[in-house]
Structures are given as C-alpha cells and as structure tokens.
C-alpha positions, -999 to +999 in steps of 0.1 A: +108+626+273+142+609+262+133+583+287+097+577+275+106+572+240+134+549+247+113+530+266+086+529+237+114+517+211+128+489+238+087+480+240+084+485+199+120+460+194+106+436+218+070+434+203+088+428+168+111+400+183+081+383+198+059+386+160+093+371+144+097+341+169+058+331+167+061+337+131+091+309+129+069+286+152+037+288+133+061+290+100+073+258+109+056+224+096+053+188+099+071+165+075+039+147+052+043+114+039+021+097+011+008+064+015-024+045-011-055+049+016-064+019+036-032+001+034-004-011+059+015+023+051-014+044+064-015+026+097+023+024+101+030+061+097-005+073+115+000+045+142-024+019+150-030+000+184-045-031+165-018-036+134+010-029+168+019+002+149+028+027+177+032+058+142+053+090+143+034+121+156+057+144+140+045+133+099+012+146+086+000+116+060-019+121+030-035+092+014-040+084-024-058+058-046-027+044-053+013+046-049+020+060-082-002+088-078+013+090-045+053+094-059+038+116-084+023+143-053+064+141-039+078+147-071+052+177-075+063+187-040+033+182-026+044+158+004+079+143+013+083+112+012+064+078+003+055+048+023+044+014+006+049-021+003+082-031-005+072-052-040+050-025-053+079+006-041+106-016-069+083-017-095+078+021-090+111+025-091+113+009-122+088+018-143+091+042-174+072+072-154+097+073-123+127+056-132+159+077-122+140+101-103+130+081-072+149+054-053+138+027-028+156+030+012+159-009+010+151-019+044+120-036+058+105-016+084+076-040+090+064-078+090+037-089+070+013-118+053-008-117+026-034-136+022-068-139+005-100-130+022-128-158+017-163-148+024-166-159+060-204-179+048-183-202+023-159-226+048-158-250+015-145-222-007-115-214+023-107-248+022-104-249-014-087-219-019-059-234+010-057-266-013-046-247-042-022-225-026-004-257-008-012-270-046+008-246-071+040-243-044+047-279-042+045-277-079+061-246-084+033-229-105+039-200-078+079-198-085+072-198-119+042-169-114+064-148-088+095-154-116+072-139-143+062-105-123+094-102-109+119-107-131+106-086-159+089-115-181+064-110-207+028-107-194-002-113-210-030-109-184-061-128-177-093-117-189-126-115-168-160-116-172-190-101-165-210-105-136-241-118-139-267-117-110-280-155-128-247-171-129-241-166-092-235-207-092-213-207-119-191-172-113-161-170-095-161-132-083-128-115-070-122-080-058-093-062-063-072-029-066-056-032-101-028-006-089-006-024-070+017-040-093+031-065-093+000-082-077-024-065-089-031-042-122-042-037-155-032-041-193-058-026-217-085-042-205-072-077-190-063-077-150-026-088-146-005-097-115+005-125-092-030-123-073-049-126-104-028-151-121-042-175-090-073-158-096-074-175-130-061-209-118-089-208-085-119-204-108-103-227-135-101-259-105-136-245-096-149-248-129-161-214-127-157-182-149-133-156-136-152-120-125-128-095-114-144-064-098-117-037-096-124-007-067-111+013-042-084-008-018-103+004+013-136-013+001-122-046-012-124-064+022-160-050+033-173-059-003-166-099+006-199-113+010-219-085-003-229-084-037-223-118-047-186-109-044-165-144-030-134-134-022-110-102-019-076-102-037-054-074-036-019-078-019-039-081+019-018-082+048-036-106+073-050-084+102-074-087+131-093-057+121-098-077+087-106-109+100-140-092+109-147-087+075-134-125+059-117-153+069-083-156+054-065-180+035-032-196+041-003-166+038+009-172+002+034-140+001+060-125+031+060-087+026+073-052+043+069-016+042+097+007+025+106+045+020+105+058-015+121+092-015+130+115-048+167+106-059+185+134-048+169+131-014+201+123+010+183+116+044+186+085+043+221+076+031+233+073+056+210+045+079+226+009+082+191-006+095+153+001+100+160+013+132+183+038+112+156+047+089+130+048+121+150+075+132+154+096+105+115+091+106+113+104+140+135+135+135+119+154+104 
C-alpha cells in the first residue's frame, strides 16, 4: 500500500513538473516590433529575398498606417520596439507627442534611395522630373528645402487642388502618405514636406496645377498609372519589386532604417555598431 501511493505522489510531482515546464514554454513569447505597413521596415524585420533582407525569425511585426501610431502601440505596451526610416524616427523623437519618452538607437542598419516613381507610359515626364532634380541641386533649391524640414524652420505648406477627370492635360497628380514627416505630411489642410515642396516646383516647370492624392503607403506605387494619377511621392526607397509598378526617377535622398525604443529601454546601450544592434535583434 505504502509503496503504491508513493509511487502515485512520485507520478502526481512529476505530472505537475511537466504542466509547469510546458506552461513556461508556451508562456513564453516572441519579441513584436512595429513598423508603418508596406515600408522598408516591414521587409527588414519580416525578411525579404528581393529587398536582400534575410529578417529575424525570432520578432513577431505588426504593421501600422503610420510610425506615430506605431510608437504610440510601444508606449501602450502593445509591441516592443519600433522600426522606421531614420529621418522620420528624429522627427518622432522630437515632436511634442513623444519627446522625452522615446529615443532613436542612432545607427543605420540598412542602405537605401529614394526616389520618385513616374508612371512607366510617360518616358517625357521621367525625363523631366530627372531634369529638375539635377536642376534644384546644382542650384541649391534642395539644400535650402532639406535645411527648411530639418532644421526646424518655419513651414508653410503647399496647397493642392482638386482633381478633375477634364483637366487631365493640365493636372499634375501626385500620390502620397502625408505621415512621414519630414517628407511627407499635413498642416490643416495644405500637404507639407521635402517631397511635396518638389511636388510644387515639378508642376510649377510643368505649368500644371498641383493634385495631391493622400492614401495608404502600400497603395501609392500600384495607384501610378491608374486613375489619372502621374507619379508616386512618399519617401520611396528604389526597389525591384517597385520597378514593376513605375519607373523611377534619379535617387534624390540617401536614407536607412533605425530602432526607436521607449527611453528607459536599456537594450541597446550598450551596441558600438549595427552589427551590435543586429544582435541585440537577434537575441530577444
């Protein structure tokens, strides 16, 4: 009898010991970092054959319409950590929402172009559109635009107007994501940025009124072409997959992929490189 039930306790411990361990392995979960859908973020952290991405199996990603809504979701506690370009993570950082709650892991963890994708039916439009970005550097026009967003200058905005199905001839249409500062946004109801500031100087050495159609980032290539739409600008890393959709311009902007973590978040403090960050990556 004494032996039975010790043997029944022994079976009872080690049936508990076996709930508890599986308990701490399906307790367990994957880091989850927040990227603005369709962008270079997504495709670094998910991995990606065609952007040479090779990703990090070990981090869930959840995508949003765009990054501030994305720091909001790790400051809620919602995900961990934030992946976007490097221009856009700064002004983050900076602006009145986050400012001392977030910080920037300053080191470029990819290589990137922008550029503007022309509707691949309109070679004299590409051609133009190259003119006046070789145009406004050698005249510094762009210094003085990039000095304006980046330095904290007064902005006014542009203003757009409406499409028109009849003015097709005479419309200059651009698609955008107005939440990508400082490239692309919005003040009450003009369209601000570096993009749209060219924007405004294309249509004006067209001699065509500026239409700016503001939608989803994942929709502003594919829209090129359609809809009388002419040409996408929204901060657009150059990519094969893309250069399906349009041709692109001349690269008019070098850019990179960052970390945005909450302030008190010490992971990173102590990486000396992006290989350093990269690992950190790898290991939550």
């Amino acid at each position: 009898m004494k032996k039975s039930l010790k043997i029944a306790v022994t079976m009872i411990l080690a049936m508990a010991l076996a709930v508890a361990f599986a308990g701490c392995k399906t307790g367990s979960k994957k880091a989850v970092a927040g990227v603005q859908s369709g962008t270079t973020g997504e495709y670094y952290v998910k991995g990606d054959a065609d952007w040479g991405f090779d990703g990090f199996s070990n981090i869930d990603v959840n995508g949003y319409d765009n990054g501030g809504l994305a720091v909001q979701a790790m400051l809620n506690g919602q995900i961990d950590f934030v992946v976007i370009d490097a221009a856009p993570a700064q002004k983050l950082a900076e602006s009145a929402s986050f400012k001392g709650k977030i910080k920037v892991i300053d080191y470029d963890l990819t290589e990137e172009e922008y550029a503007f994708g022309v509707d691949k039916n309109n070679a004299e439009l590409l051609a133009k559109v190259n003119e006046i970005i070789a145009k406004i550097k050698s005249e510094g026009t762009y210094t003085t635009i990039l000095n304006k967003y980046f330095n904290g200058e007064e902005v006014t905005g542009v203003t757009s107007g409406v499409k028109d199905i009849n003015k097709a001839d005479t419309q200059f249409v651009v698609a955008t994501n107005a939440a990508f500062a400082p490239f692309e946004y919005k003040i009450g109801d003009k369209f601000a940025g570096v993009d749209m500031e060219i924007a405004k100087i294309i249509a004006d050495e067209l001699g065509m009124e500026l239409v700016i159609e503001d939608m989803a980032f994942e929709a502003v290539v594919t829209s090129v072409g359609n809809n009388g739409v002419d040409i996408a600008m929204a901060g657009l890393t150059v990519n094969e997959t893309r250069k399906q959709s349009v041709n692109f311009s001349d690269s008019y902007y070098n850019a990179s992929q960052k970390v945005i973590v909450k302030v008190e978040d010490k992971s990173f403090d102590g990486c000396k490189s992006a290989a350093d960050v990269e690992a950190v990556l790898k290991a939550k």
